[in-house]
N, C-alpha and C positions, 0 to 999 in steps of 0.2 A: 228357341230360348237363347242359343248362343250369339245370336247376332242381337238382342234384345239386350243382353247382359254388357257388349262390347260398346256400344254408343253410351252406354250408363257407366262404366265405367270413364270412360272419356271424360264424361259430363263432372263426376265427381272429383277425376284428379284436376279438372280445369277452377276446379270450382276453390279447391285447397288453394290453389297459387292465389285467386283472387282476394282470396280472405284472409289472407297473406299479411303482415306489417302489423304497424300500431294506431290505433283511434281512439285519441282521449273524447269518452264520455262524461266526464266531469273538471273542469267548471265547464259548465255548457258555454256555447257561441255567446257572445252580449250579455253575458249573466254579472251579476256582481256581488261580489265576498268585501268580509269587514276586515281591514286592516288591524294588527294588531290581537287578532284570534289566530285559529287554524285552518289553515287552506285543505279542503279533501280534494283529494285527486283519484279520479278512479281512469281505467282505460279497458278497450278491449283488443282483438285481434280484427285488423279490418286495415282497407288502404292497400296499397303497393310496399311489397320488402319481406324479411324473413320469418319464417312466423317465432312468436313465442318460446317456442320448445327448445328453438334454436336459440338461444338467446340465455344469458345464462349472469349479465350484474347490469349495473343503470345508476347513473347520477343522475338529479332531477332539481332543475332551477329553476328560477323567476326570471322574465327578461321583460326589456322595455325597449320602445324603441320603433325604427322600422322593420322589413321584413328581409334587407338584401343584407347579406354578412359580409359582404363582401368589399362594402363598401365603409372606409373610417368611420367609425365612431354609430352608424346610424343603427344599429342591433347593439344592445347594453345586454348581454346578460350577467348569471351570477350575482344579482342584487342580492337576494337572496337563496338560504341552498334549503330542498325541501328533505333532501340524505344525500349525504357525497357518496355513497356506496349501499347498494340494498339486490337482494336476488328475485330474480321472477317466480322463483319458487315460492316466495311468501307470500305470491297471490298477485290479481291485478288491481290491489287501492293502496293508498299512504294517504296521510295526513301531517304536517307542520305545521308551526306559528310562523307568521309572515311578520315580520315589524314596522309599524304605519309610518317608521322614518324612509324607509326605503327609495320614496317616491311619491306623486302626488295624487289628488281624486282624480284631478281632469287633465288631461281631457279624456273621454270616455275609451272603452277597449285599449287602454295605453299600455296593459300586462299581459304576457301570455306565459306559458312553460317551455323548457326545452328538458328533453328524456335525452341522455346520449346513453346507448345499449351496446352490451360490448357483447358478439359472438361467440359460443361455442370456440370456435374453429379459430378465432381472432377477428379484427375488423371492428366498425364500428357501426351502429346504425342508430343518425340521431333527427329525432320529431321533435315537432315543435305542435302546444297545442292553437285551438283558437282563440282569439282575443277578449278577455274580459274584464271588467270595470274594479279598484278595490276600492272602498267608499271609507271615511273616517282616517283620510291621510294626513301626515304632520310634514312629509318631506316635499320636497322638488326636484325638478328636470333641470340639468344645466339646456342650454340654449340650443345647443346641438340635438339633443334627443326630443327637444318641443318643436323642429323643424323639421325631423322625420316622421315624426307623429302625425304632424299637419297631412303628410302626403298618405296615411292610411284612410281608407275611404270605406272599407267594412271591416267584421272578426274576423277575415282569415290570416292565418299566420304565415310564416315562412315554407317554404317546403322541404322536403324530406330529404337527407340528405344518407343515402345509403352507399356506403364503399365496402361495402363485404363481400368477397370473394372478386371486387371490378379492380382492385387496387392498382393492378398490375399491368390492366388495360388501359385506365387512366392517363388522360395527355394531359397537364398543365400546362397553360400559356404561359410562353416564354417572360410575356408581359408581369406576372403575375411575382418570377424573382424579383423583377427590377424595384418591385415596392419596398420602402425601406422596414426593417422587420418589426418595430415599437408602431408605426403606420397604422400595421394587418389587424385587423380583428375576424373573430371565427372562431372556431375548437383546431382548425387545421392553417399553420402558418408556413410559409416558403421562404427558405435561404436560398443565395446566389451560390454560384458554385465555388470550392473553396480556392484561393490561389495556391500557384504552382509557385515555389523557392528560383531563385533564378540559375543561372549558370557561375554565376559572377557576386561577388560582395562588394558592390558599390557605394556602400553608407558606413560609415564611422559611427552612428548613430541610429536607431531606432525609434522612431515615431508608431503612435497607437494607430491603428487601423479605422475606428471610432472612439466619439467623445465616451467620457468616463458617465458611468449614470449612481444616481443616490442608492445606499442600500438605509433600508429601515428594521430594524430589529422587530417582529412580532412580537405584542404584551396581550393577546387576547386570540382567541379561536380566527382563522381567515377564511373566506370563501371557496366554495372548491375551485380547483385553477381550472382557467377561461381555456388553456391551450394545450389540446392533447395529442395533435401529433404535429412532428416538425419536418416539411420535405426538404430535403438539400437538394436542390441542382443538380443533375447528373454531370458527371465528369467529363470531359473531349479529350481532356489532354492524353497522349498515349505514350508510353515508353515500348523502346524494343531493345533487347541487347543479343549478343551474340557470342560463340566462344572464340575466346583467345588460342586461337592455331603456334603461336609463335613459343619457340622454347625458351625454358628458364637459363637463362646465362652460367654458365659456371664459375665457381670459383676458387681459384687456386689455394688461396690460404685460406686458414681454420675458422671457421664461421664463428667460435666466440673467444674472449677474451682468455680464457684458461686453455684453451687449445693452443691460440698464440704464444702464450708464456713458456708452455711446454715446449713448443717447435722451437723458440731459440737456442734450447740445450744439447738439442740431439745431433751437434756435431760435437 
């Protein structure tokens, strides 16, 4: 019995890891929802990543687009937001209204979702579902997102983008600072590393480091924000100091000003 009990054991914790992550079951692959109603979302535990349990709030948005984030402009997400903040504890479905300005019917599969889940523990683990159709649209694609579109070829979506507990293991390509940072699209954006002050003040004058950008006052609810973590560039630069061995100078007369005054009199 105990060696019967031992490979079943096995089988079971192997089986936990697999069933592991998130799989939206609802909107199915190629399906299509009416613009302008309410989009159901449901998901289950399934896929590669943490399970559930482990997992503990979730934004949940609309995106358009192609499938690489990494690349300018061709992933739009944030059209629309289905809850900027919601717990796993209140179950695996949601539902919101989607608005038929968003975006357009065609071309077909051109929306999908993205879940980003924030860890227990910290981190972040975010899915994306598969690709499906919203029918009864009033809006449009600027020209850039109808030419990422062009190159999706079925429903699958982006893939899964888990950093929970790898953060620390994580290499970014050096390449990756050099992009300039309004460029980057993604949830996760990369700064250069920051400069060092020199040894020297050679300018009378100061110049900006970049151009100035517009600020717009919000008059209405915004999107949840597109960018939720920022890498900076790790540092090279190193300081070393040492102590000072050499003695303090002495000095003969009175270190302040009333001490002075005083010493003239005392002959």
């Amino acid at each position: 019995m105990p060696r019967i009990l031992a490979p079943l054991a096995i089988v079971i914790a192997l089986s936990s890891v697999v069933n592991a992550g998130i799989e939206f079951t609802k909107p199915e692959a190629g399906s299509k929802s009416k613009g302008g109603a309410s989009l159901s979302v449901e998901w289950k535990e399934g896929g590669t990543g943490p399970s559930i349990s482990d997992l503990s709030t979730y934004t949940l948005d609309v995106c358009t687009g192609g499938n690489d984030a990494a690349v300018r402009f061709t992933m739009k997400c944030g059209i629309a937001s289905i809850t900027p903040s919601a717990k796993f504890s209140s179950g695996n479905s949601i539902e919101g209204p989607i608005a038929a300005d968003i975006g357009a019917s065609t071309p077909e599969n051109a929306y999908f979702l993205r879940m980003v889940a924030t860890a227990t523990k910290g981190d972040t683990y975010t899915v994306y579902s598969k690709r499906f159709t919203m029918t009864d649209m009033t809006g449009t694609f600027n020209d850039t997102v109808l030419a990422s579109l062009e190159e999706v070829t079925d429903s699958s979506g982006p893939d899964t983008l888990d950093s929970i507990g790898k953060r620390a293991d994580t290499v970014v390509p050096t390449s990756m600072y050099d992009v300039e940072y309004t460029m980057q699209t993604g949830a996760t954006r990369y700064a250069p590393m920051q400069p060092i002050p020199g040894t020297k003040i050679t300018k009378s004058t100061a110049s900006p480091l970049f151009p100035t950008s517009s600020v717009s006052v919000a008059k209405s609810h915004l999107p949840i924000p597109s960018i939720l973590t920022t890498v900076t560039q790790s540092q090279t630069h190193s300081v070393s100091s040492m102590e000072n061995t050499i003695a303090a100078a002495s000095h003969s007369e009175p270190a302040d000003d009333m001490a002075r005054f005083l010493a003239r009199w005392k002959d």
